[in-house]
C-alpha positions in Angstrom: 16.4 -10.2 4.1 13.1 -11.5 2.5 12.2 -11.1 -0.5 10.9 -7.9 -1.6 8.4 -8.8 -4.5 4.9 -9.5 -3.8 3.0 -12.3 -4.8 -0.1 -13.0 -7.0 -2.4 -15.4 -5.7 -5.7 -16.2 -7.3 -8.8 -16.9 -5.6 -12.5 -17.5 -5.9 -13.1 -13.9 -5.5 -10.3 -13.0 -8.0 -6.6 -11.9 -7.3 -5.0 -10.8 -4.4 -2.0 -9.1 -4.3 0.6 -10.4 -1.3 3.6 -8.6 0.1 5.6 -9.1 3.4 8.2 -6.9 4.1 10.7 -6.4 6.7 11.5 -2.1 8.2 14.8 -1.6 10.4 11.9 0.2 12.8 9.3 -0.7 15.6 5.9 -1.6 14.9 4.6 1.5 16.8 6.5 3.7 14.5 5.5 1.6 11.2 2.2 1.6 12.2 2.3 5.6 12.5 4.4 5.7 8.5 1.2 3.8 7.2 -1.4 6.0 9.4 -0.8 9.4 10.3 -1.8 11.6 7.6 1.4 13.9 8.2 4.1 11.1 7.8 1.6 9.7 4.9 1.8 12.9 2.8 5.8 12.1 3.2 6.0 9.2 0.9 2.6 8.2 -0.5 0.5 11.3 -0.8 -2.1 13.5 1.5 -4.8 11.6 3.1 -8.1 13.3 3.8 -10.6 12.4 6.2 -14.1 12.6 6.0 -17.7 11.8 7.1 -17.7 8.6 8.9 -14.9 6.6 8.0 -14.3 7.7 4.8 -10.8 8.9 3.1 -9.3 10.3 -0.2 -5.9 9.3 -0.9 -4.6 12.2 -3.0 -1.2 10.2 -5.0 -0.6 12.9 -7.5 -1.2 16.3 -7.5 -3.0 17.2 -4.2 -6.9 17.9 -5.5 -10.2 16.2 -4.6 -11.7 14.2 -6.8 -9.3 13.3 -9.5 -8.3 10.4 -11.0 -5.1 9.6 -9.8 -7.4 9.5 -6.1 -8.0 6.6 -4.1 -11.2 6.8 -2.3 -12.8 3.9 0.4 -14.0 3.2 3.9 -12.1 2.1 7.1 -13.8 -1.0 7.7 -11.1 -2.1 10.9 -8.3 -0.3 12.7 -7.0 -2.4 15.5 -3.9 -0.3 16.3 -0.8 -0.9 16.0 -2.0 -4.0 14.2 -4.4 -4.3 11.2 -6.0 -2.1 9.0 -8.3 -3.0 6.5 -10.1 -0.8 4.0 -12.0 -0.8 1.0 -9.8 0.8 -1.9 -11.8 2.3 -5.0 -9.7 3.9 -8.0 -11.7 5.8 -10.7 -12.5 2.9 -13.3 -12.2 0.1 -10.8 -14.6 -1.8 -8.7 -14.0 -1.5 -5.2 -11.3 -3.5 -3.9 -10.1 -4.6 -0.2 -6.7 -3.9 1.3 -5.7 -5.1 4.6 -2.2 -4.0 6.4 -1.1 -6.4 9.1 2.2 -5.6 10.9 4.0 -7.5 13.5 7.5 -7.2 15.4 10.5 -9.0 14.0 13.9 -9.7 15.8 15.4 -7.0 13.6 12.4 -4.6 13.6 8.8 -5.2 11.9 7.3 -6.8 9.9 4.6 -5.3 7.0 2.0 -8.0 5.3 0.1 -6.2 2.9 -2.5 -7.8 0.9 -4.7 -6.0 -1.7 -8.0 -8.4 -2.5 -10.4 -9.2 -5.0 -8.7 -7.6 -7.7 -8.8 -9.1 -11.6 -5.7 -10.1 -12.8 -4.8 -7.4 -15.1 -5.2 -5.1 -12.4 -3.4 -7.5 -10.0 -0.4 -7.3 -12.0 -0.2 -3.2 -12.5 -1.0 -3.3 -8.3 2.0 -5.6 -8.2 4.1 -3.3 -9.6 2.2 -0.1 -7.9 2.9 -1.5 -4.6 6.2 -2.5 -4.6 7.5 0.8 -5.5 5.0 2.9 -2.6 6.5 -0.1 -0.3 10.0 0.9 -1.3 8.9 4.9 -1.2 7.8 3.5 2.5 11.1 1.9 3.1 12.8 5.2 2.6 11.0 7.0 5.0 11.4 4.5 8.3 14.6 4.4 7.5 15.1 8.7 7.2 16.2 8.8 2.9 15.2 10.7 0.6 11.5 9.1 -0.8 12.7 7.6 -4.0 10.6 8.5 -7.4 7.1 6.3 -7.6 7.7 6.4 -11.2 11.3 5.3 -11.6 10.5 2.5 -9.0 7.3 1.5 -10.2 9.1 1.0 -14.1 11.6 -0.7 -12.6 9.2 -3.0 -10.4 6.4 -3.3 -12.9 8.4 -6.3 -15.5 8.2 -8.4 -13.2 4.8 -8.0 -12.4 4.2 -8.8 -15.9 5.8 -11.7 -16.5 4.0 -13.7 -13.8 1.9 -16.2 -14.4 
């Protein structure tokens, strides 16, 4: 199996954030875990839609407007392939993530980069997103979602230390 760490990669624009990661599932079926607001309440939080193309990403307790909310735009949905969206956190600028997913021999395939981030924030979105793409592991493959917290301290060292 490929690795499961993501990678920091530094840029013009500042730091992206890289992961590709393999799910014992079909790409229809990932693309519905990382879409449909019902499965995405089951291991990253509820997702609410709104005017336009505009969500809130509730990740801790399930309120509008706080500040453990992501908030941002739908920019490109090109089912069941790539998704890309701006991603603001409260105290943040504005960010890019795209999701690209692809079949795989064994199932499919999950490249997800998170752009133009600084490098602090790069390394705590390292961590971040390597335990939510463990949480997401657990739900294709039908366990019980695993803590964010316990996976994100045990993920987040080695986030730190690179560089």
């Amino acid at each position: 199996m490929a690795d499961p760490r993501g990678v920091l990669i530094p840029g013009d624009d500042g730091v992206t954030v890289r992961f590709e990661r393999a799910y014992a599932t079909t790409p229809a079926d990932l693309w519905s875990a990382v879409t449909d607001p019902e499965r995405l309440a089951r291991w990253l939080g509820p997702v609410y839609l709104g005017a336009g193309r505009r969500y809130e990403l509730r990740m801790g307790d399930d309120l509008p407007s706080v500040e453990q909310n992501a908030t941002g735009e739908v920019h490109e949905c090109d089912e069941p392939h790539r998704l890309v969206l701006t991603w603001s956190f409260p105290g943040e600028q504005p960010t890019l993530l795209e999701v690209r997913i692809r079949a795989a021999d064994d199932g499919a395939v999950l490249v997800l980069e998170h752009q133009v981030l600084t490098e602090s924030a790069a390394r705590g979105y390292g961590g971040g997103w390597h335990a939510t793409l463990d949480q997401l592991d657990d739900h294709v493959a039908v366990r019980p979602v695993r803590s964010w917290t316990e996976l994100f301290d045990a993920a987040l060292p080695a986030y730190r230390g690179v560089g």
